[in-house]
C-alpha positions as CSV (number, residue, x, y, z in Angstrom):
1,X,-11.3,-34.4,6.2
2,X,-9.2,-32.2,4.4
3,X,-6.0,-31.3,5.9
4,X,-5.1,-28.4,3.6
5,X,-4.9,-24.7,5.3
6,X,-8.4,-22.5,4.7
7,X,-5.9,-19.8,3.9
8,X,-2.4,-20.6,2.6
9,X,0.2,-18.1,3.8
10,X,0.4,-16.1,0.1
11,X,-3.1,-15.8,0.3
12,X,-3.0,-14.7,3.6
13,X,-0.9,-12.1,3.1
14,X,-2.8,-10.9,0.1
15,X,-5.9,-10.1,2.4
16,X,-3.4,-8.4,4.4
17,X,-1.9,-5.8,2.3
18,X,-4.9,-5.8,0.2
19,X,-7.0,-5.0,3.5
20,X,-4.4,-2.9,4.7
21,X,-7.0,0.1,6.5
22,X,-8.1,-3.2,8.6
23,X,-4.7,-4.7,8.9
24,X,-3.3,-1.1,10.3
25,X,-5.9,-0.7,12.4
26,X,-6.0,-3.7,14.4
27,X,-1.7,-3.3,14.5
28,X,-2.7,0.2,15.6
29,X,-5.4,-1.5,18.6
30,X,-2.3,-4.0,19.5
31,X,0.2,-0.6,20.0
32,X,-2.7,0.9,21.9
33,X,-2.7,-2.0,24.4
34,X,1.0,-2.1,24.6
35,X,1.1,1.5,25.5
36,X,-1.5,0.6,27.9
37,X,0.1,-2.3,29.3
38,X,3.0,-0.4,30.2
39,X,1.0,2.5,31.7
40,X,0.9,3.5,35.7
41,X,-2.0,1.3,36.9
42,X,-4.9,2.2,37.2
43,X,-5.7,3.3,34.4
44,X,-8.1,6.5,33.4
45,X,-10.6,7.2,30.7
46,X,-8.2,9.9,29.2
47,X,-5.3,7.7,29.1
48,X,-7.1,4.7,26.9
49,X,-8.1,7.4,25.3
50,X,-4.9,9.1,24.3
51,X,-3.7,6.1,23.9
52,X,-6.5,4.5,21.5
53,X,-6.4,8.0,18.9
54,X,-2.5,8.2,19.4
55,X,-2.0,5.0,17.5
56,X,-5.2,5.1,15.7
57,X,-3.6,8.4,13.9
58,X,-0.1,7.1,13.6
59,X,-1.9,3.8,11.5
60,X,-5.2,4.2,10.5
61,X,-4.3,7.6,9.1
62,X,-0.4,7.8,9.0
63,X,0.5,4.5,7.5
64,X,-2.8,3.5,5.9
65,X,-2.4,6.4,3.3
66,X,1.6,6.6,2.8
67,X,1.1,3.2,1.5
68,X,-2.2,3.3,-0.2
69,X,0.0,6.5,-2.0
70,X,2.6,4.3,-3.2
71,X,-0.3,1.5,-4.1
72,X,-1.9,4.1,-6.5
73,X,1.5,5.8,-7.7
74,X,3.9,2.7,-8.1
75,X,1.5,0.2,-8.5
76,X,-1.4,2.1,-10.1
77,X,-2.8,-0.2,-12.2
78,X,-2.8,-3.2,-9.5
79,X,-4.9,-0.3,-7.6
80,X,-7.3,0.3,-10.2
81,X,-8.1,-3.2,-11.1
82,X,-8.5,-3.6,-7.8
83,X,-11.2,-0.7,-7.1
84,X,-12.8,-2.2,-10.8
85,X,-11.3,0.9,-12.4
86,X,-9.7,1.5,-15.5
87,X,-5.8,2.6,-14.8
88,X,-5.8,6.5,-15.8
89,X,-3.3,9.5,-14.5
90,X,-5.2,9.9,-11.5
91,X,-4.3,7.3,-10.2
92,X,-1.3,8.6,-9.7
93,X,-2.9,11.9,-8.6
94,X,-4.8,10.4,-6.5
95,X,-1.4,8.8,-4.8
96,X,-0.2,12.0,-4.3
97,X,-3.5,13.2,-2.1
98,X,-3.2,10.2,-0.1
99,X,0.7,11.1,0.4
100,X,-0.2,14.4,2.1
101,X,-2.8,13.0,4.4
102,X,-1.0,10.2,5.3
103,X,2.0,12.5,6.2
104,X,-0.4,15.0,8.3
105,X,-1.7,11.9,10.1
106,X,1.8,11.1,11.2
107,X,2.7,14.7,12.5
108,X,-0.6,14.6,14.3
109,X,0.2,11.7,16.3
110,X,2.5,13.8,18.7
111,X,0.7,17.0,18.2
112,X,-2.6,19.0,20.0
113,X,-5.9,18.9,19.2
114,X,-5.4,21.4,16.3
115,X,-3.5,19.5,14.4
116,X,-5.5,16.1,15.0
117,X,-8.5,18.0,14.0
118,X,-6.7,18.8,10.9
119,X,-5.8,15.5,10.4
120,X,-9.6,14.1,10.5
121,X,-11.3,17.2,8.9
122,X,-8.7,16.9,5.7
123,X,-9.3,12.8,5.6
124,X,-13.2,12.7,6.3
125,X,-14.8,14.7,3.2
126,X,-12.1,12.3,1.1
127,X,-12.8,8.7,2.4
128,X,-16.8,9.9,2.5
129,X,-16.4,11.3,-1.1
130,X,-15.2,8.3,-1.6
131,X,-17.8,6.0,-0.3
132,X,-20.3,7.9,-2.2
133,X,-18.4,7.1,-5.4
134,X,-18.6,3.5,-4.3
135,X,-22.1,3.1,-3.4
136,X,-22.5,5.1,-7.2
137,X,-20.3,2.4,-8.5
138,X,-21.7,-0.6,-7.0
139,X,-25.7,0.8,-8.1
140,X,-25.0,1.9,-11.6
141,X,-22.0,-0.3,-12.9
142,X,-22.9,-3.3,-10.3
143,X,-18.8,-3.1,-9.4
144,X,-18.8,-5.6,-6.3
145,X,-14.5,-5.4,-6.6
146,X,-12.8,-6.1,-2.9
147,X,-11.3,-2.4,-3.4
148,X,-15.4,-1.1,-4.3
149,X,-17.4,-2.9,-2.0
150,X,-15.1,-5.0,0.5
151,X,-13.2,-3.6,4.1
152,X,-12.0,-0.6,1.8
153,X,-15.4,0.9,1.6
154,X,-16.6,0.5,5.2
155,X,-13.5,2.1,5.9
156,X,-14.0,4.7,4.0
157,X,-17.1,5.4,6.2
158,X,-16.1,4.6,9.7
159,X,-12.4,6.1,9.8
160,X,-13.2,9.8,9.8
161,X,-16.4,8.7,12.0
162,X,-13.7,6.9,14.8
163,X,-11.5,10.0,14.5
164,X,-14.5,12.3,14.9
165,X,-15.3,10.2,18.3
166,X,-11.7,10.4,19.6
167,X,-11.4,14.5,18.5
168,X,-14.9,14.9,21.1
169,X,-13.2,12.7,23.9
170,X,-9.9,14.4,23.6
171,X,-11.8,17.8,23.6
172,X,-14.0,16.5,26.3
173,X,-11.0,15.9,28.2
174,X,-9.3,19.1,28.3
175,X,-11.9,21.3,28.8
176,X,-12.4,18.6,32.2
177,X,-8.8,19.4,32.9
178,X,-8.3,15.7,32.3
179,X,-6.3,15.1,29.2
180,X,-3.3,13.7,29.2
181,X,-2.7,14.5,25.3
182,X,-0.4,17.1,23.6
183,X,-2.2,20.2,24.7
184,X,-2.7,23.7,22.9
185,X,-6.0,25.5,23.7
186,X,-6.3,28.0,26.1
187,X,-7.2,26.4,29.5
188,X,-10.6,27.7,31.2
């Protein structure tokens, strides 16, 4: 029987920061039940739910793409060979994006429906884009790379799909008078 670790802590924390849209979102699922913890009991459909997309924002969105921005602008070439690309200027152009919609999915956090619509609507036609290119990639160049195929990918395709889901419940909820989010539409 072997007694070494099946993941040594370096490697570890490569997967981490190399899986970071994961890694942010289960931190973002361990604030949500910390918020929820802390919550009046019992607790209501609209408060797991503020609670779930408030966090879900601040990481999956905030976080996750202020630091994939400085993986592709300080570290650009790191980020291409990890996507299978050849380093080029836009990677760094491509850091820059990823700055502004991280930054919007920060300010959303706190703000109304608006501005978490415009949060999701500016992210979903990029990470969806961007799964295309992948699923190009992998069937023309066969480019399997972590950053091509791995968590990267299937978050490119289920992040704007979970924000979509939380933008109907939190919409949902208002119009039931129900919400307990940061509220701008004109009440019924």
């Amino acid at each position: 029987m072997d007694n070494e670790p099946a993941m040594t802590i370096d490697e570890l924390t490569m997967f981490l920061l190399h899986n970071f849209t994961l890694t942010l979102f289960v931190i973002g699922l361990i604030c949500s039940g910390l918020t929820l913890a802390r919550a009046p009991k019992p607790l209501t459909g609209p408060v797991i739910a503020e609670a779930l997309f408030k966090w879900f924002l601040f990481f999956s969105i905030g976080i996750a793409y202020i630091y994939n921005a400085f993986t592709h602008i300080v570290f650009h070439e790191m980020a291409a060979a990890f996507i299978g690309w050849a380093d080029s200027p836009f990677q760094i152009e491509l850091g820059f994006a990823n700055l502004g919609l991280g930054l919007i999915g920060v300010i959303a956090t706190w703000r109304s429906l608006e501005m978490r619509l415009a949060a999701i609507l500016g992210l979903a036609p990029f990470l969806w884009g961007a799964a295309g290119t992948h699923i190009h990639s992998m069937i023309t160049e066969h480019n399997f790379e972590p950053g091509n195929a791995g968590i990267i990918f299937w978050s490119d395709i289920l992040i704007p799909l979970i924000g979509f889901i939380f933008l109907w419940l939190q919409r949902r909820f208002e119009i039931e008078g129900r919400s307990v989010a940061p509220y701008s539409w004109p009440r019924r």
